[in-house]
PQR file with spaces between the fields and no chain letter, atoms N, CA, C, O and H, PARSE charges and radii, in Angstrom:
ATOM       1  N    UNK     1      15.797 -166.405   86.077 -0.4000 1.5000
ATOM       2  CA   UNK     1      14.646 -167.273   85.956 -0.0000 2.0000
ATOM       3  C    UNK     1      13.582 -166.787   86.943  0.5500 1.7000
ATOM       4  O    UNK     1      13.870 -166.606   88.126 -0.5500 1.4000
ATOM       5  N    UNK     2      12.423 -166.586   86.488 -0.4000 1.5000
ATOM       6  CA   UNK     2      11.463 -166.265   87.206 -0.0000 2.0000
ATOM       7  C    UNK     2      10.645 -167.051   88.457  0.5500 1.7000
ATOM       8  O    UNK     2       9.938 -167.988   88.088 -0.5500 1.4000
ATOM       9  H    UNK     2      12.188 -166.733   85.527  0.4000 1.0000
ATOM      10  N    UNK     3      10.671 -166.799   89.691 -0.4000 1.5000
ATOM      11  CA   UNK     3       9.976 -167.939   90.856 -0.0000 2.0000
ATOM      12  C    UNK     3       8.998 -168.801   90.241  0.5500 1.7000
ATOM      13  O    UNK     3       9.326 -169.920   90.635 -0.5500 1.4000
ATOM      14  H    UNK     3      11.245 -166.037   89.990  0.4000 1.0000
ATOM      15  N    UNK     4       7.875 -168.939   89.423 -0.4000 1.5000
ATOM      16  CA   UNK     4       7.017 -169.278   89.091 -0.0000 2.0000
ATOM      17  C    UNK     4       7.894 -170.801   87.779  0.5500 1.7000
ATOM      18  O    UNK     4       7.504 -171.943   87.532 -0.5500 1.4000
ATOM      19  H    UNK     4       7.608 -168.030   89.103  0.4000 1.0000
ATOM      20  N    UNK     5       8.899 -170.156   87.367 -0.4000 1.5000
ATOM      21  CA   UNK     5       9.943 -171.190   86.406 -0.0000 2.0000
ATOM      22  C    UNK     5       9.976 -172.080   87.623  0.5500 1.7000
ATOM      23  O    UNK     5       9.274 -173.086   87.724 -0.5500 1.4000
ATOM      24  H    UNK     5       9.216 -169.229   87.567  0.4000 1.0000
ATOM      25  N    UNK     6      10.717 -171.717   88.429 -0.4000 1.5000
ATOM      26  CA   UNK     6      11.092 -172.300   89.463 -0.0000 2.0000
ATOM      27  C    UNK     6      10.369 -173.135   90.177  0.5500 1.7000
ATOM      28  O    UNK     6      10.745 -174.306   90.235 -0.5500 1.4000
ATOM      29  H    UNK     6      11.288 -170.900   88.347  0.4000 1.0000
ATOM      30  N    UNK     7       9.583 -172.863   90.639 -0.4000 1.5000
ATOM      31  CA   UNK     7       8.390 -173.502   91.122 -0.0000 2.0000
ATOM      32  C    UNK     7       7.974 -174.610   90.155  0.5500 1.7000
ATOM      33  O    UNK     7       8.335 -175.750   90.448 -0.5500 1.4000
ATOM      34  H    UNK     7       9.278 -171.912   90.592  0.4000 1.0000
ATOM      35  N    UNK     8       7.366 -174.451   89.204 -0.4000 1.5000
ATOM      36  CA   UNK     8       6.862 -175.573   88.075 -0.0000 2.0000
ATOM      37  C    UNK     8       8.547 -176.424   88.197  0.5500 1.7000
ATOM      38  O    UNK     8       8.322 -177.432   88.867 -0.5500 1.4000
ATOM      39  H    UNK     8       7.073 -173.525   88.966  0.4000 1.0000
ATOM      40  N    UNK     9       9.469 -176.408   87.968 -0.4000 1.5000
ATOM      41  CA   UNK     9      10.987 -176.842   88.115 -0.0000 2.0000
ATOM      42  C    UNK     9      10.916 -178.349   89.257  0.5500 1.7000
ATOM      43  O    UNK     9      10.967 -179.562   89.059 -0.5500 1.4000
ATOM      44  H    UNK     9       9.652 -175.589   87.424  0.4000 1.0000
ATOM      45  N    UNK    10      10.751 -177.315   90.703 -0.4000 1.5000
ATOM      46  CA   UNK    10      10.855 -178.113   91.571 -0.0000 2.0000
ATOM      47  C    UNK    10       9.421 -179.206   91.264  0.5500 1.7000
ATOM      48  O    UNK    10       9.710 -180.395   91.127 -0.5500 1.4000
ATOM      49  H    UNK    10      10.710 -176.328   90.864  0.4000 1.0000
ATOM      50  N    UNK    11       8.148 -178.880   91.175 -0.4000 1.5000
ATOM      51  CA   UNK    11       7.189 -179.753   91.101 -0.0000 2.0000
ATOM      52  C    UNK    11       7.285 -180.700   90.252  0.5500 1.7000
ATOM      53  O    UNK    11       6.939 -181.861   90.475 -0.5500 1.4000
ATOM      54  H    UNK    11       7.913 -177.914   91.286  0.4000 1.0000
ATOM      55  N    UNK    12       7.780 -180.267   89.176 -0.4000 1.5000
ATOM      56  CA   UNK    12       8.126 -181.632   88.004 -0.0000 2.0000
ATOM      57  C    UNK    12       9.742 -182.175   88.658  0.5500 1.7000
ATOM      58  O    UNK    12      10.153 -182.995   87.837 -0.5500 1.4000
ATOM      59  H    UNK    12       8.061 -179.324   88.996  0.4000 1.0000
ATOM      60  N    UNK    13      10.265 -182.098   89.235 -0.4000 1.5000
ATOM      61  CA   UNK    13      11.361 -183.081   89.810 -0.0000 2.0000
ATOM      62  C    UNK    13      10.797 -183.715   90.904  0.5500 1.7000
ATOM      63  O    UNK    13      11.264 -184.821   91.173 -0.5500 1.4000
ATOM      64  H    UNK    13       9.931 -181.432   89.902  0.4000 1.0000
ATOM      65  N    UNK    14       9.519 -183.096   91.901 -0.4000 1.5000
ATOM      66  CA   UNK    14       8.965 -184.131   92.960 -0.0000 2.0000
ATOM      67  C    UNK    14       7.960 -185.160   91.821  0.5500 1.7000
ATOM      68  O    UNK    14       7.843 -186.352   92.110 -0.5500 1.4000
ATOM      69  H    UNK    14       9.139 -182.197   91.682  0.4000 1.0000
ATOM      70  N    UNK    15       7.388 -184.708   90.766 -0.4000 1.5000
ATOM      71  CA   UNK    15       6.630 -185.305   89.858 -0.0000 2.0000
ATOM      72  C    UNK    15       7.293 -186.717   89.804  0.5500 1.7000
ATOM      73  O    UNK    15       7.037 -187.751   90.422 -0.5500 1.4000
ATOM      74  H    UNK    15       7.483 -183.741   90.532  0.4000 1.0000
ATOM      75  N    UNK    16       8.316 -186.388   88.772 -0.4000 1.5000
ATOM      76  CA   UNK    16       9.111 -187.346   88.328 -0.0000 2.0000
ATOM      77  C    UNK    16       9.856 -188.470   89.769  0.5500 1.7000
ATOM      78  O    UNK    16       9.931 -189.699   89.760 -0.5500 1.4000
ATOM      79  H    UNK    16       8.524 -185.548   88.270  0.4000 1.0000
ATOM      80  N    UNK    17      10.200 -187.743   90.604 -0.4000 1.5000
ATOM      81  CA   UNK    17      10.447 -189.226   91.530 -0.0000 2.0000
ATOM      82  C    UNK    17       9.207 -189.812   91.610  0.5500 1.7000
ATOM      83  O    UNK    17       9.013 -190.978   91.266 -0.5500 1.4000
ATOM      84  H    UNK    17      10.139 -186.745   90.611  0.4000 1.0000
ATOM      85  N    UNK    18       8.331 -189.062   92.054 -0.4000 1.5000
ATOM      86  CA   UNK    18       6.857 -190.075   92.294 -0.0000 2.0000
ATOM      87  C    UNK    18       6.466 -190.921   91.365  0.5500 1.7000
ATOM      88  O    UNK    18       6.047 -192.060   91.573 -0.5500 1.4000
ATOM      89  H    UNK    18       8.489 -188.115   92.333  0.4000 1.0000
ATOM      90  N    UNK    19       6.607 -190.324   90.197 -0.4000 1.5000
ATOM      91  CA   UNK    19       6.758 -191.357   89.344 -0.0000 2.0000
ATOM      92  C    UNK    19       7.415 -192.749   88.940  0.5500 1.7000
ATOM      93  O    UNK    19       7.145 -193.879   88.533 -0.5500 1.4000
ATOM      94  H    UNK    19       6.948 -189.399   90.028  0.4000 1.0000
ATOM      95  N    UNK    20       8.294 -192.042   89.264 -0.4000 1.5000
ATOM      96  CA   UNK    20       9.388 -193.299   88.960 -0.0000 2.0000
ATOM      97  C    UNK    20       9.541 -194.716   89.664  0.5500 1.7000
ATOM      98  O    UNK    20       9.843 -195.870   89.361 -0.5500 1.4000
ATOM      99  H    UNK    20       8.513 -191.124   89.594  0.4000 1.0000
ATOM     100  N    UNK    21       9.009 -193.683   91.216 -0.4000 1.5000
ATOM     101  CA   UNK    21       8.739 -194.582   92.269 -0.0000 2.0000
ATOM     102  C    UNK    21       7.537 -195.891   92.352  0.5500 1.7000
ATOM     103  O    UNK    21       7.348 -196.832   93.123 -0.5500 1.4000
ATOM     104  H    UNK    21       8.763 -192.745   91.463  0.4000 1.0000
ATOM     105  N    UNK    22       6.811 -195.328   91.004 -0.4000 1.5000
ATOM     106  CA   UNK    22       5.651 -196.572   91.163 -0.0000 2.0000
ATOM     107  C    UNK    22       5.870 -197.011   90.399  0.5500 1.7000
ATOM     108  O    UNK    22       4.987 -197.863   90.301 -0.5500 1.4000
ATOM     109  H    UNK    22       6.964 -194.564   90.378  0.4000 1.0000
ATOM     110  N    UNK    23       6.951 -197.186   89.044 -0.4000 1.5000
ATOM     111  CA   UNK    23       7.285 -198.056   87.843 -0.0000 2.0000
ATOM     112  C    UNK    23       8.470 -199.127   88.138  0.5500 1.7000
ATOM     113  O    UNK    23       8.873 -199.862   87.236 -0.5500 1.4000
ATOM     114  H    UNK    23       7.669 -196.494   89.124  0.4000 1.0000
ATOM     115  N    UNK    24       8.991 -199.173   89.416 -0.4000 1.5000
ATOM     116  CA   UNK    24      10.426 -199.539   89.825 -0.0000 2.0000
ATOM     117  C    UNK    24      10.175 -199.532   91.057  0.5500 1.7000
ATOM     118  O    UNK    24       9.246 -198.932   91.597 -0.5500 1.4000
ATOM     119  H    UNK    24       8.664 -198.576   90.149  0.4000 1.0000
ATOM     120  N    UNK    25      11.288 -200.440   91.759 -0.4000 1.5000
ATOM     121  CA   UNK    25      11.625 -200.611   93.135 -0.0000 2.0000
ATOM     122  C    UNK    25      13.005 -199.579   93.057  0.5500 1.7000
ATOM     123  O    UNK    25      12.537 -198.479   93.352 -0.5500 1.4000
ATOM     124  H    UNK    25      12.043 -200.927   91.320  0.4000 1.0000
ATOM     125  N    UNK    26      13.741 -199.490   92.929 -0.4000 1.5000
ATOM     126  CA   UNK    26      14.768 -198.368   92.350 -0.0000 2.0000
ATOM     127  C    UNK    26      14.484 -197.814   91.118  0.5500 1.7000
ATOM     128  O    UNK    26      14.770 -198.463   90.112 -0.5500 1.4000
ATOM     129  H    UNK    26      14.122 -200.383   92.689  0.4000 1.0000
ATOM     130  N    UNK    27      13.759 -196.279   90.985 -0.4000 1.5000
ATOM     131  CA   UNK    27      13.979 -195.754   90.138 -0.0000 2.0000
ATOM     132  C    UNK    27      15.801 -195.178   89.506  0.5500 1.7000
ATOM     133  O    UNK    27      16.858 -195.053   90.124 -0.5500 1.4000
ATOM     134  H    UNK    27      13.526 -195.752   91.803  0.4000 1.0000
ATOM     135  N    UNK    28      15.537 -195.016   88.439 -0.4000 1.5000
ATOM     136  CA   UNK    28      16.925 -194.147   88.374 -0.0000 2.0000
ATOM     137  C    UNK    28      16.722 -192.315   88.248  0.5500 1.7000
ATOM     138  O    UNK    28      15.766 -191.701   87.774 -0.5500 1.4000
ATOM     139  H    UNK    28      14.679 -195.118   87.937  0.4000 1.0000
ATOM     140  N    UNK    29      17.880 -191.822   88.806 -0.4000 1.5000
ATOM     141  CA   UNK    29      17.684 -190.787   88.497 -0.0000 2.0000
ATOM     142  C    UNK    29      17.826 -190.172   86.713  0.5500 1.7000
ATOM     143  O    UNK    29      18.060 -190.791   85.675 -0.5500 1.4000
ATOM     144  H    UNK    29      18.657 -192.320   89.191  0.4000 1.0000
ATOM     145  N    UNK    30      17.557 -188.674   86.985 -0.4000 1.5000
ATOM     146  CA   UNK    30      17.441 -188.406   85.392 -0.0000 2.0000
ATOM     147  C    UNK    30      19.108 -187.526   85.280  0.5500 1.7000
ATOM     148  O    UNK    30      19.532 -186.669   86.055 -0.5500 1.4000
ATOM     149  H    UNK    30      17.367 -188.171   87.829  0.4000 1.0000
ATOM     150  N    UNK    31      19.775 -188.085   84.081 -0.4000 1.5000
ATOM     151  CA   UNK    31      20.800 -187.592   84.207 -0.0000 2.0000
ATOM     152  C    UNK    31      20.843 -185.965   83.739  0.5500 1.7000
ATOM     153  O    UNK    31      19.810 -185.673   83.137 -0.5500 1.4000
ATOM     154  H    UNK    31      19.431 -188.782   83.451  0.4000 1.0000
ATOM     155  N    UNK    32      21.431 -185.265   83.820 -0.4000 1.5000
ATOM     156  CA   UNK    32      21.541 -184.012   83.380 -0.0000 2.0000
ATOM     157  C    UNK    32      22.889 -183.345   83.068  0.5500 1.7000
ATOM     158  O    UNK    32      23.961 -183.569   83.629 -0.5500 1.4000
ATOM     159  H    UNK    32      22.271 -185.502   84.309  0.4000 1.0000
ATOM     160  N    UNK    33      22.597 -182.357   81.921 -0.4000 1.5000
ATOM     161  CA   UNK    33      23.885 -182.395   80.927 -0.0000 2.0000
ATOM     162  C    UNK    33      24.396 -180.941   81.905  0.5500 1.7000
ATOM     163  O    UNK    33      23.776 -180.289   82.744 -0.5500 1.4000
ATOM     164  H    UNK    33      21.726 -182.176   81.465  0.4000 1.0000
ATOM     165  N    UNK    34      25.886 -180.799   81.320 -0.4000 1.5000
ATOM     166  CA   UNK    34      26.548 -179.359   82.551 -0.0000 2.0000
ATOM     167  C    UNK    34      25.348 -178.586   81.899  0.5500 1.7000
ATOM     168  O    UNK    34      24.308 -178.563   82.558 -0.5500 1.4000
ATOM     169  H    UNK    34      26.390 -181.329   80.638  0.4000 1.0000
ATOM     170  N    UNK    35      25.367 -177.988   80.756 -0.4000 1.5000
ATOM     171  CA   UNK    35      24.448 -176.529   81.075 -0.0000 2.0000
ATOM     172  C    UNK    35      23.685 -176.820   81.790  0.5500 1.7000
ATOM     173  O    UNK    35      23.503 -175.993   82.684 -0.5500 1.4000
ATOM     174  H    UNK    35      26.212 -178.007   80.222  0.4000 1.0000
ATOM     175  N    UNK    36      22.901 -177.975   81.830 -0.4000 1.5000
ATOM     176  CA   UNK    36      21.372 -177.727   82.368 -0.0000 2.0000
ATOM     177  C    UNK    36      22.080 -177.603   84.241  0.5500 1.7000
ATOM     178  O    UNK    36      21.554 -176.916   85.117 -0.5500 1.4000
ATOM     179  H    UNK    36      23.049 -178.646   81.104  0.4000 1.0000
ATOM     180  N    UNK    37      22.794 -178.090   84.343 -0.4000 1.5000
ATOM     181  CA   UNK    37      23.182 -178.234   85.713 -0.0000 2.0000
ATOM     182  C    UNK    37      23.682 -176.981   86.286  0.5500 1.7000
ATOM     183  O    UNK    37      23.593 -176.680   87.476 -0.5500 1.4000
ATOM     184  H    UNK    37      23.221 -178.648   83.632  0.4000 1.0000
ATOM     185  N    UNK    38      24.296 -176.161   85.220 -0.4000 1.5000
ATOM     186  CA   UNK    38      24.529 -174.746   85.280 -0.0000 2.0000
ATOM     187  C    UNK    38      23.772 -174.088   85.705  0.5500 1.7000
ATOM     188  O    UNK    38      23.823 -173.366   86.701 -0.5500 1.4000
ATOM     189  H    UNK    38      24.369 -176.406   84.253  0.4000 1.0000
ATOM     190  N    UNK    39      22.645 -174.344   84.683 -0.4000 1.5000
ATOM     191  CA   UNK    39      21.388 -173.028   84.795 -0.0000 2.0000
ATOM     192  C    UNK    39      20.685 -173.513   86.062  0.5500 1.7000
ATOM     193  O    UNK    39      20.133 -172.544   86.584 -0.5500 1.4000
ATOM     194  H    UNK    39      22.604 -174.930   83.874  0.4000 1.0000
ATOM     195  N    UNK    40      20.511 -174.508   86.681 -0.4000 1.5000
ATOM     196  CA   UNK    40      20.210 -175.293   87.727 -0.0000 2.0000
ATOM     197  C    UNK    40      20.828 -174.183   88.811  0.5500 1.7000
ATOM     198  O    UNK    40      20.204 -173.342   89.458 -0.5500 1.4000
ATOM     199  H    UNK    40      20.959 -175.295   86.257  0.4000 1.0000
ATOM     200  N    UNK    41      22.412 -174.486   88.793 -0.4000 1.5000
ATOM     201  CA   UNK    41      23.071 -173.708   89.879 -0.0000 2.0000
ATOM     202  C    UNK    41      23.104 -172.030   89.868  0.5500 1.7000
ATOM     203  O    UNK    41      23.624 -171.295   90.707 -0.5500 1.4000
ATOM     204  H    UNK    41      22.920 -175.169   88.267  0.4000 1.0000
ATOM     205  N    UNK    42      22.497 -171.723   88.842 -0.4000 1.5000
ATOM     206  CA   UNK    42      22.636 -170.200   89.008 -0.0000 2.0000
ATOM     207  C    UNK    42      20.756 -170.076   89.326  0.5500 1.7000
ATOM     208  O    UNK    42      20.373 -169.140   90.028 -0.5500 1.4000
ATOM     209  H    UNK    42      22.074 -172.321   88.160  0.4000 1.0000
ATOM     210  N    UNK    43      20.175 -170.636   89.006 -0.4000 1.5000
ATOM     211  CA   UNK    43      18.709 -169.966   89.117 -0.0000 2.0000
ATOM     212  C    UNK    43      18.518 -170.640   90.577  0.5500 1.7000
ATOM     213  O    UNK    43      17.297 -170.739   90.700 -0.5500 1.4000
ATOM     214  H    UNK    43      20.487 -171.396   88.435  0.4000 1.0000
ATOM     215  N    UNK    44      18.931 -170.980   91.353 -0.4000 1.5000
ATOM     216  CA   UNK    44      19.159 -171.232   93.212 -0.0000 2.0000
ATOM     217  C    UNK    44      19.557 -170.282   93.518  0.5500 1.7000
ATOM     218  O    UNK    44      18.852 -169.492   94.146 -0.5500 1.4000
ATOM     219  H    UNK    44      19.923 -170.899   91.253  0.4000 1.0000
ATOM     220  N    UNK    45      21.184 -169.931   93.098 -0.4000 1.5000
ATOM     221  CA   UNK    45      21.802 -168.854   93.432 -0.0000 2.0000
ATOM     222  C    UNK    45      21.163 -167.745   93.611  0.5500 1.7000
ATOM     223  O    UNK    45      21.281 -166.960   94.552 -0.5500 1.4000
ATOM     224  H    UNK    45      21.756 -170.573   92.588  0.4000 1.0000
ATOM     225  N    UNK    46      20.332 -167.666   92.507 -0.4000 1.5000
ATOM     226  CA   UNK    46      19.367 -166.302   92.550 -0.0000 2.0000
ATOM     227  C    UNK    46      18.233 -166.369   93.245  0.5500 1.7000
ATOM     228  O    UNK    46      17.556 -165.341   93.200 -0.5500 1.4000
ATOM     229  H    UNK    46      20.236 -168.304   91.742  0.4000 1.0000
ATOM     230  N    UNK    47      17.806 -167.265   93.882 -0.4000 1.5000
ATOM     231  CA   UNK    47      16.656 -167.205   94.889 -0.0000 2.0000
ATOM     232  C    UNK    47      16.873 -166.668   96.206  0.5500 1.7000
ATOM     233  O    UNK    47      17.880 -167.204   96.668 -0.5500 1.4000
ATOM     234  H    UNK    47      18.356 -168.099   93.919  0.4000 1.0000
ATOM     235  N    UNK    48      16.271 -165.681   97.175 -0.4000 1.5000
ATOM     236  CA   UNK    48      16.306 -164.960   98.097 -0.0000 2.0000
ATOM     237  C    UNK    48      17.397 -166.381   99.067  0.5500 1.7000
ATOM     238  O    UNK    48      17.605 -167.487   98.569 -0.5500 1.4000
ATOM     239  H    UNK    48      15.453 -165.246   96.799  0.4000 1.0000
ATOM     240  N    UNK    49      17.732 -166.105   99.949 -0.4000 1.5000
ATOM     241  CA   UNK    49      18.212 -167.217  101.046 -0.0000 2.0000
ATOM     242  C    UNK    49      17.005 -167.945  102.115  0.5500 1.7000
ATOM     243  O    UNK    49      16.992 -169.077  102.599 -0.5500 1.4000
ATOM     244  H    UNK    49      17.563 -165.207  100.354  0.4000 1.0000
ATOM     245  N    UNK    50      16.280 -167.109  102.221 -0.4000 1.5000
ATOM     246  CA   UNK    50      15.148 -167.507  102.213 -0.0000 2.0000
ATOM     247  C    UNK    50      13.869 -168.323  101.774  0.5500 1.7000
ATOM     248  O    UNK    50      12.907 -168.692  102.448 -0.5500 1.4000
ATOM     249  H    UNK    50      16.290 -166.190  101.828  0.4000 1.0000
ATOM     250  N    UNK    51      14.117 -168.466  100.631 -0.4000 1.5000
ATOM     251  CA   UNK    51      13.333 -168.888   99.588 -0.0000 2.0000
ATOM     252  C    UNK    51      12.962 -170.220  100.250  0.5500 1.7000
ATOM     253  O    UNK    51      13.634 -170.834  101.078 -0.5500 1.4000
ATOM     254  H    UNK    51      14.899 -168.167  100.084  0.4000 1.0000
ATOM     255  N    UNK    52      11.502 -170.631   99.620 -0.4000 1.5000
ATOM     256  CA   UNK    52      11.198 -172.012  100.243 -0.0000 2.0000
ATOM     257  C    UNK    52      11.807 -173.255   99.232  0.5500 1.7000
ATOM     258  O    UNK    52      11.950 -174.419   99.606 -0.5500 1.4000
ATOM     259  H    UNK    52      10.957 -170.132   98.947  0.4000 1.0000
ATOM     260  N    UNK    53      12.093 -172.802   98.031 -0.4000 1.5000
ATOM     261  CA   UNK    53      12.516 -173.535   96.735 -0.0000 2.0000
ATOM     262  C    UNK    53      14.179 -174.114   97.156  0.5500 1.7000
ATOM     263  O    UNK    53      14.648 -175.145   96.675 -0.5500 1.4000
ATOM     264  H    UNK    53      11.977 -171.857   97.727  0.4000 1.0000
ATOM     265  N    UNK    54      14.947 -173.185   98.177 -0.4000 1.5000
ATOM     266  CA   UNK    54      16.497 -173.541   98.320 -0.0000 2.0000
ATOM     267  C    UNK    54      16.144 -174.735   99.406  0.5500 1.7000
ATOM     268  O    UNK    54      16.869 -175.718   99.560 -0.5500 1.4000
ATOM     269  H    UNK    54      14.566 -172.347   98.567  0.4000 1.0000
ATOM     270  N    UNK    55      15.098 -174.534  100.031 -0.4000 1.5000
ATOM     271  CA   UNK    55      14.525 -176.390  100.959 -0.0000 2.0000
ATOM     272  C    UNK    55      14.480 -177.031   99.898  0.5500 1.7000
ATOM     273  O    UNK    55      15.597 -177.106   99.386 -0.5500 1.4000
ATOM     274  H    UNK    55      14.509 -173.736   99.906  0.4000 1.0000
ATOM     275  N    UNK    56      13.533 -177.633   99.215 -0.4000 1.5000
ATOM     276  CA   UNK    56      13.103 -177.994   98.391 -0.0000 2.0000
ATOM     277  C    UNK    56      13.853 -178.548   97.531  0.5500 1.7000
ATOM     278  O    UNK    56      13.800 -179.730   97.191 -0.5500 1.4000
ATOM     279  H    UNK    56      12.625 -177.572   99.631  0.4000 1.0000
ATOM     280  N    UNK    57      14.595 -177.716   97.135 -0.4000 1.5000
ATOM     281  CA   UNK    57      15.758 -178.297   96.538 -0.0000 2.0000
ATOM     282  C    UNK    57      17.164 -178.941   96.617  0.5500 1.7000
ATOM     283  O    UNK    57      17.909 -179.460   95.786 -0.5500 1.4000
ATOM     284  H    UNK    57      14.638 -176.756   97.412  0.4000 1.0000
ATOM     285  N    UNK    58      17.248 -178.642   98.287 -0.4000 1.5000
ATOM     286  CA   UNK    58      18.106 -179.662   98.987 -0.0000 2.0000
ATOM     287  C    UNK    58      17.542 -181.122   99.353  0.5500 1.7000
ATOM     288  O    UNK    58      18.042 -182.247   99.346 -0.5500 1.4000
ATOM     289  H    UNK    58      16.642 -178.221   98.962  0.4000 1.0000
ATOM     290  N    UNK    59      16.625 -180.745   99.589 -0.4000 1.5000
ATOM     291  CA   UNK    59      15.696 -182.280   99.924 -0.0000 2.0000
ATOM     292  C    UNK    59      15.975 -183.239   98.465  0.5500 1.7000
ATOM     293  O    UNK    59      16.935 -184.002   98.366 -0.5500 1.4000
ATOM     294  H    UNK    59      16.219 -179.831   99.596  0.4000 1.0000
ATOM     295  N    UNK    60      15.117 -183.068   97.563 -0.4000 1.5000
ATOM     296  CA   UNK    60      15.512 -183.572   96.445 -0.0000 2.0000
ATOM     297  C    UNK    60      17.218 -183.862   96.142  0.5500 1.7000
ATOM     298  O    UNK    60      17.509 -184.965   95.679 -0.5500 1.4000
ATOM     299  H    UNK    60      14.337 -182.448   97.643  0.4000 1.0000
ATOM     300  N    UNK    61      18.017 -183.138   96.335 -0.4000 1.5000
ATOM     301  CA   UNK    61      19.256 -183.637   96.156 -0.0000 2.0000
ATOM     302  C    UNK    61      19.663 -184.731   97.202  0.5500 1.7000
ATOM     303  O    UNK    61      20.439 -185.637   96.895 -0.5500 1.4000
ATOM     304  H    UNK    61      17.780 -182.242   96.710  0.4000 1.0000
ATOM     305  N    UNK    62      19.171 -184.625   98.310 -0.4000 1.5000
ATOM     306  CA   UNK    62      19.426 -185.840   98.958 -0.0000 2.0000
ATOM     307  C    UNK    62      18.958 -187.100   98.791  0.5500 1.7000
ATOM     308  O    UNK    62      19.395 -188.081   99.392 -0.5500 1.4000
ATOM     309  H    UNK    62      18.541 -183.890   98.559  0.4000 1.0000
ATOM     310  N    UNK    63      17.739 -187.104   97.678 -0.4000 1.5000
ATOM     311  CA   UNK    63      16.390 -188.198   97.588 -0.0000 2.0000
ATOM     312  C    UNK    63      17.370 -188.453   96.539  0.5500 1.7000
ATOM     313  O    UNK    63      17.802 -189.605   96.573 -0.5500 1.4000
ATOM     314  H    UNK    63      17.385 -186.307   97.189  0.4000 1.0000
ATOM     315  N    UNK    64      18.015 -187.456   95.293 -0.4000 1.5000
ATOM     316  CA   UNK    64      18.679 -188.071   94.253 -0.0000 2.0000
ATOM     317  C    UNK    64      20.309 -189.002   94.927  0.5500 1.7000
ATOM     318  O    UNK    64      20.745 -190.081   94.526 -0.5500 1.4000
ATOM     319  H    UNK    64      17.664 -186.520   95.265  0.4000 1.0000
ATOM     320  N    UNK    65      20.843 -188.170   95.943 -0.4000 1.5000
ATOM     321  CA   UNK    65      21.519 -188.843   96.471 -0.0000 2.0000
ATOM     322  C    UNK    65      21.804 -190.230   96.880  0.5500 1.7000
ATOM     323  O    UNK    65      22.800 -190.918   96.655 -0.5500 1.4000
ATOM     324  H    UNK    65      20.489 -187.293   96.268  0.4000 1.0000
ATOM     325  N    UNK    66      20.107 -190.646   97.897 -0.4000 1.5000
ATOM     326  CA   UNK    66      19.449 -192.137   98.011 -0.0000 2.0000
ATOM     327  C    UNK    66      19.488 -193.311   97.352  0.5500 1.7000
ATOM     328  O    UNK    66      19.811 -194.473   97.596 -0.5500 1.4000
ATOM     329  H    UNK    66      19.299 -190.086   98.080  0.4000 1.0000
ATOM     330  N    UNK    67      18.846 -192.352   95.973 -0.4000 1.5000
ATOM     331  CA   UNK    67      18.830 -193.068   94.624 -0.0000 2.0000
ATOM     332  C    UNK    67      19.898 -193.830   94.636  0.5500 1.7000
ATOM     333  O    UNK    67      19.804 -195.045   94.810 -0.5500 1.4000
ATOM     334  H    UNK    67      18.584 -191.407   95.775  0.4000 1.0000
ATOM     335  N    UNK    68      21.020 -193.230   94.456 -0.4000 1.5000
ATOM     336  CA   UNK    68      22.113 -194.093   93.759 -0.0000 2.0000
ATOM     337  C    UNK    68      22.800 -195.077   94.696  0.5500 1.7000
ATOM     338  O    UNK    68      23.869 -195.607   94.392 -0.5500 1.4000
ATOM     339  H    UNK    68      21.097 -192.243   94.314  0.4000 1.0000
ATOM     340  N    UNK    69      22.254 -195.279   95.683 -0.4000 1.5000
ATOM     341  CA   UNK    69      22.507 -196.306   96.853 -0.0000 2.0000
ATOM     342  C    UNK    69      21.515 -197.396   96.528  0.5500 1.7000
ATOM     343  O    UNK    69      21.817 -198.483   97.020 -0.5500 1.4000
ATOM     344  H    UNK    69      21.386 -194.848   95.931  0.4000 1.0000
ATOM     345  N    UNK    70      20.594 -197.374   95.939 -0.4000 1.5000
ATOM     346  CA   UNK    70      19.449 -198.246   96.108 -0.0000 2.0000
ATOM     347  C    UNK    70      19.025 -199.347   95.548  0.5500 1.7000
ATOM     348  O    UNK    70      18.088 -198.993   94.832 -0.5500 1.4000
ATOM     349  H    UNK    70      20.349 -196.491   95.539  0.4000 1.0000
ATOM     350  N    UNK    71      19.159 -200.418   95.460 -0.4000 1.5000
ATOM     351  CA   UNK    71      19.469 -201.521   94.438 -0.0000 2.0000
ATOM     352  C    UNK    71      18.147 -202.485   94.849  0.5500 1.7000
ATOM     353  O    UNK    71      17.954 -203.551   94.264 -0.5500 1.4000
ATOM     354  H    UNK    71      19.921 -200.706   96.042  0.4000 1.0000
């Protein structure tokens, strides 16, 4: 997957919480099927270790994490 996939990726998952966040006091998260969770875990994998997207994308897993505490 190309950085630029990636990029648009992460922005529409900060999109979508922000969103969600002003329709709801607890949004829910968006569920996701194995492939997509697959291709998820391999197009990280393939980002430098470096990459600013492997932040980015831990953050969000912790915000989805939140989520499911939040009532």
């Amino acid at each position: 997957m190309r950085p630029t996939a990636l990029l648009t990726l992460a922005v529409a998952f900060a999109a979508a919480l922000m969103t969600g966040g002003c329709t709801s006091k607890c949004p829910r998260p968006i569920v996701y099927d194995q492939a997509t969770l697959k291709a998820i875990q391999q197009a990280l994998s393939d980002l430098p270790l470096d990459s600013i997207l492997r932040s980015v994308m831990h953050d969000y897993e912790n915000e989805r994490d939140d989520l499911r505490f939040c009532r």
